[in-house]
C-alpha positions in Angstrom: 5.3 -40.1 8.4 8.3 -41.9 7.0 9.5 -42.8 10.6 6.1 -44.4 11.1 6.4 -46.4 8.1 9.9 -47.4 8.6 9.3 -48.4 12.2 6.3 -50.5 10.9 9.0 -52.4 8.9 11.0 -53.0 12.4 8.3 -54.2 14.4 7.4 -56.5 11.3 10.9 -57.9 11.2 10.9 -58.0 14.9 7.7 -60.2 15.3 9.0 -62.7 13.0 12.3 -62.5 14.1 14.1 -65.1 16.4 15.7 -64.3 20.1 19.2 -63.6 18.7 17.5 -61.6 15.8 15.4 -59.6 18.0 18.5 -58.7 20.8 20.4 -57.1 17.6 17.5 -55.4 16.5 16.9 -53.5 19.6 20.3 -53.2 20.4 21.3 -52.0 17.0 18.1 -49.8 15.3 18.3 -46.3 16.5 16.4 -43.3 16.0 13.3 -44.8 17.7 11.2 -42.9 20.6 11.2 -43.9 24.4 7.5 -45.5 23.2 8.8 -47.4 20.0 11.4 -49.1 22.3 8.7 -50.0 24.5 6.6 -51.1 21.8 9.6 -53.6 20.8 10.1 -54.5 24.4 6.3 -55.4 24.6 7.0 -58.1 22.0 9.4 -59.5 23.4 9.5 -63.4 25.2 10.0 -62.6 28.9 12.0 -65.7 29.7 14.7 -64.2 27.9 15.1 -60.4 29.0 18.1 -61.7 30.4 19.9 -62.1 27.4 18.7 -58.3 26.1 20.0 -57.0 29.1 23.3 -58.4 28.8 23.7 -57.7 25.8 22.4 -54.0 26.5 24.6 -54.0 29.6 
């Protein structure tokens, strides 16, 4: 349950987050599933997956 809650806290920070912010949140949180990530990914502005790939790269 705590998981839950604290990855309600992420997606919450993510959403309001900028580009920059949200690259190092994805790149940085951990402990997340395969379907939180995607969750996070869903929310993210195509036009820059660029950047989150280099960055993941």
């Amino acid at each position: 349950m705590e998981n839950n809650q604290n990855f309600e806290e992420i997606k919450e920070r993510f959403n309001s987050a900028n580009v920059d912010e949200k690259i190092e949140i994805y790149t940085t949180v951990r402990g997340l599933t395969v379907e939180q990530y995607k969750e996070l990914l869903r929310m993210f502005p195509i036009k820059y997956l660029d950047r989150l790939e280099k960055a993941m790269g």
